[in-house]
C-alpha positions in Angstrom: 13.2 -35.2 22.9 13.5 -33.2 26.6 16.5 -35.0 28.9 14.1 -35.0 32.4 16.7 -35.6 34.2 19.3 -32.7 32.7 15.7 -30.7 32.9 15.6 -31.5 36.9 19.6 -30.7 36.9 19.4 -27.0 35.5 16.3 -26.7 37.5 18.3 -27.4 40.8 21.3 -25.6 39.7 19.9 -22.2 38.7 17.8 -22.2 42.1 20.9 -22.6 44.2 22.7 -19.4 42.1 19.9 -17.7 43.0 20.6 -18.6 46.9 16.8 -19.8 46.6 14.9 -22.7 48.6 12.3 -24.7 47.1 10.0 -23.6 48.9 11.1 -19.7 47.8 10.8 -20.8 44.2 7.6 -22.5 45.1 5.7 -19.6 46.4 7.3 -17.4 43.6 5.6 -19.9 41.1 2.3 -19.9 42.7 2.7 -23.8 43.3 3.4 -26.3 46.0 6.5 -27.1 46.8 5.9 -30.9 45.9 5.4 -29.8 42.6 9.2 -27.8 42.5 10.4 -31.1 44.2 8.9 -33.4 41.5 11.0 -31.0 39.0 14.1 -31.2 40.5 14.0 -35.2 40.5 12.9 -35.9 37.5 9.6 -37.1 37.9 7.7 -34.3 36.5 8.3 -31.7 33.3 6.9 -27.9 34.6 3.9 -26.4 32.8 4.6 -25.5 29.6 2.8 -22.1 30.3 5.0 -21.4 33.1 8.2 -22.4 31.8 8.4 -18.7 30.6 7.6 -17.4 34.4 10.4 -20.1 35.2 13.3 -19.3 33.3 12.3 -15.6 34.6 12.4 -15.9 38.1 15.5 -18.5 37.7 17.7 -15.9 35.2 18.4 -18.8 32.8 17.3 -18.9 28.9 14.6 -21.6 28.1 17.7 -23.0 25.5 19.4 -23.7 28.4 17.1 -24.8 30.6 15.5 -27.9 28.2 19.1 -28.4 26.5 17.4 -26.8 22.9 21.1 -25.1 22.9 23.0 -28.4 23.1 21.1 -30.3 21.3 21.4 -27.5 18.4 25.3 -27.9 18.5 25.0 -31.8 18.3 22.9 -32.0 15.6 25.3 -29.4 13.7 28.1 -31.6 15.0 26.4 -34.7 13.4 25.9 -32.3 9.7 29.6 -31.6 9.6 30.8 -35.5 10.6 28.3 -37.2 8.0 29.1 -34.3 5.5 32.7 -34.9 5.7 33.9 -31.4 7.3 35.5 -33.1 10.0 36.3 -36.4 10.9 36.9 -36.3 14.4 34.7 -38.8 16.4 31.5 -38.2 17.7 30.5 -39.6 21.4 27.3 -41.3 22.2 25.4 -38.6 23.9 26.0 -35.9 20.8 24.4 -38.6 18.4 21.7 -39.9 20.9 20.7 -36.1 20.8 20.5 -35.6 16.6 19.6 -39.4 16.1 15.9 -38.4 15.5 16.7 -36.3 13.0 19.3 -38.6 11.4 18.7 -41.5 8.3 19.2 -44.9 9.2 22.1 -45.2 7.5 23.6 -42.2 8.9 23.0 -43.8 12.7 24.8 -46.7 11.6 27.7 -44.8 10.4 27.9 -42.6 13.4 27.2 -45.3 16.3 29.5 -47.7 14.4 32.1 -45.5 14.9 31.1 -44.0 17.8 31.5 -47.7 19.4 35.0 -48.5 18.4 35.8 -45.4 20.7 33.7 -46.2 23.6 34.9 -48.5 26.1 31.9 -48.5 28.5 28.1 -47.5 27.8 25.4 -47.3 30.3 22.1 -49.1 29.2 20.1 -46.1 29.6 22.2 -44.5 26.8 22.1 -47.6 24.7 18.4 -47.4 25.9 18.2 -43.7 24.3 19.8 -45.2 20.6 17.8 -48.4 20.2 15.0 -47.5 18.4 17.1 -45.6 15.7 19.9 -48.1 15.8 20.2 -51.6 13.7 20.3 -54.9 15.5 23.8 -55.6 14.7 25.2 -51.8 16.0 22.8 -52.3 19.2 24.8 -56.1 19.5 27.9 -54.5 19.1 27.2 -51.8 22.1 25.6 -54.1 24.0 29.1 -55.9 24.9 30.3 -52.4 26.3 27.6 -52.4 29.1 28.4 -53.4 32.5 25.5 -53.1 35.1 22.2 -54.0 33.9 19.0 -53.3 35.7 16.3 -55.8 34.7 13.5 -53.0 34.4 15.7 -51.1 32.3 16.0 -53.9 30.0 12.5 -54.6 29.8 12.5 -51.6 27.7 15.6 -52.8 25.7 14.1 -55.9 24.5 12.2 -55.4 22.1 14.9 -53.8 19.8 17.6 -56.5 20.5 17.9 -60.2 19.1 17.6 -62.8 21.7 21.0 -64.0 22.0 22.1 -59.5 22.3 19.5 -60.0 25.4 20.9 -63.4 26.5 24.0 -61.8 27.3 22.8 -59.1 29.0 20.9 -61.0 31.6 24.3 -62.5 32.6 25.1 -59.5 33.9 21.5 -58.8 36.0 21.6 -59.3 39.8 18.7 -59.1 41.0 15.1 -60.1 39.7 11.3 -59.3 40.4 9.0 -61.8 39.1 6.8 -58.6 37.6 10.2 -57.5 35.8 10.8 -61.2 34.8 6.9 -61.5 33.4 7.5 -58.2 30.9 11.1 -59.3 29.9 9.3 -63.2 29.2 7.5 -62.7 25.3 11.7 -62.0 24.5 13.8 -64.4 26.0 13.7 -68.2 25.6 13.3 -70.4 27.8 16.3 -71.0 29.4 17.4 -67.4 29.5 14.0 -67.0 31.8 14.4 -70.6 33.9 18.4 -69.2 34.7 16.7 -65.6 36.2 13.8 -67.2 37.9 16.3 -69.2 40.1 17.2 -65.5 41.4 13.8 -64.2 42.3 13.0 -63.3 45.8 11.0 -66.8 46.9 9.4 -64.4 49.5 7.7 -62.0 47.2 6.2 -64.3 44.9 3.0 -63.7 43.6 0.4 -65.9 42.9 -1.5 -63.7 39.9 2.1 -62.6 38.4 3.6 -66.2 38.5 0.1 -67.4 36.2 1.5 -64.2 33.7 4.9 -65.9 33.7 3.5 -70.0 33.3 3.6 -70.2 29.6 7.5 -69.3 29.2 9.5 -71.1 31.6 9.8 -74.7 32.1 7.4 -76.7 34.2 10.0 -77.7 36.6 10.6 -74.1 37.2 7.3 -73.0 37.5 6.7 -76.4 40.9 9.9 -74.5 41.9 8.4 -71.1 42.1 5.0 -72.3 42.8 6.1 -74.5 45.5 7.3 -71.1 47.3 3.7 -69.1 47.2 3.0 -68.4 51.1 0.1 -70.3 52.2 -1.7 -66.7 52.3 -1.1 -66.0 49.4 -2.8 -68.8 48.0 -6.4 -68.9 46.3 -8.8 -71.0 43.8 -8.3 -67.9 41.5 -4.9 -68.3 41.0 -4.5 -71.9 41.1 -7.3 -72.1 38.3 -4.2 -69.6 36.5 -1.8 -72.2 37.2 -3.4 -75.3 36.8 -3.1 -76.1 33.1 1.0 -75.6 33.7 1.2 -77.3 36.8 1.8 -81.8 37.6 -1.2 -82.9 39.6 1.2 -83.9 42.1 2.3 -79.8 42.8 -1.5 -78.6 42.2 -2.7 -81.4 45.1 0.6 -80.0 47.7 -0.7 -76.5 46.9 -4.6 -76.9 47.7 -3.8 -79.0 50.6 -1.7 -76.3 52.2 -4.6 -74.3 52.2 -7.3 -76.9 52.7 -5.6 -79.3 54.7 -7.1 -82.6 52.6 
């Protein structure tokens, strides 16, 4: 399980000791230099029959450049702490890295430990232990996270228990009604009705808001509805909306378009 990101970082940082540009390592490669940019951001994994030609041209071991080496050392960390050779605490990152490997009982030993230790966690790390990790360890971590990005936790939800996800919407700023229609088959109702108040009323989307209808309140859905640009409005959609919608709402909406 490849770290794109640490991938992109080794990429970047073996370039620069070679006093390369991308566009050097590009042409050295025999591809574009989109393709070296996509690499060093993380949005792209290099051929794997040119990671060889890679590690080459960049003097770096193919260990070290997809973490194999590190990842080799945590899992041997993880052996010695469930084995009893040592007892000192493992962090998050060295048992997100052998938690594939690990039994489920194992995981909870580790994490539960791990947690007592930890004073913050990121959700993309407790993003990287949740489908290895039990509800209750994933509850327990989940009060150690400070900034959560709805899309991240669109992911997230599926392996918490609704009041674990409750919590964490407390702490989400900002919300897109797309974000808000994948996060909606895990919430309840009022966890969704509280983030809907936050969405931008500007960007609202008539085919989107028909995805959300069923799970918020109806109340919230005139809300929303009410702030459709005219536009924006069309039979289509409204025949979406219709079966969640008062008369009185569905009437103000076609008339904005129609005028009577």
């Amino acid at each position: 399980m490849f770290d794109t990101m640490k991938v992109a970082r080794e990429i970047r940082e073996a370039r620069i000791a070679q006093n390369m540009t991308q566009m050097n390592l590009a042409d050295a490669m025999g591809v574009s230099y989109q393709a070296v940019s996509n690499w060093e951001r993380g949005n792209s994994m290099p051929d794997i029959g040119k990671l060889e030609e890679l590690c080459e041209i960049l003097d770096i071991s193919l260990d070290r450049l997809l973490g194999v080496q590190r990842q080799v050392q945590n899992v041997q960390k993880v052996i010695d702490y469930t084995s009893g050779k040592t007892e000192e605490t493992l962090s998050l990152e060295e048992i997100r890295d052998a938690v594939p490997l690990m039994e489920p009982e194992q995981v909870q030993k580790c994490v539960g430990n791990a947690a007592e230790e930890t004073e913050r966690i990121s959700l993309d790390e407790l993003m990287g232990l949740a489908p290895f990790a039990g509800k209750g360890t994933l509850k327990k971590l989940a009060e150690k996270v400070e900034e959560v990005n709805l899309d991240e936790l669109v992911g997230l939800a599926p392996f918490v228990d609704r009041e674990t996800l409750k919590k964490l919407t407390e702490k989400v700023e900002k919300v897109n009604l797309d974000e808000l229609v994948g996060l909606a088959p895990f919430a309840d109702r009022e966890t969704l009705n509280r983030l809907a108040e936050k969405i931008n009323v500007d960007e609202i989307c008539p085919d989107e808001l028909c995805g959300l209808a069923p799970f918020v309140s109806k109340d919230t859905l005139e809300n929303l509805a009410g702030n459709i640009k005219k536009e924006k409005i069309d039979l289509n959609a409204l025949q979406g909306l219709a079966s969640f919608l008062g008369k009185d709402k569905l009437e103000e909406l076609l008339r904005r378009v129609y005028g009577s």
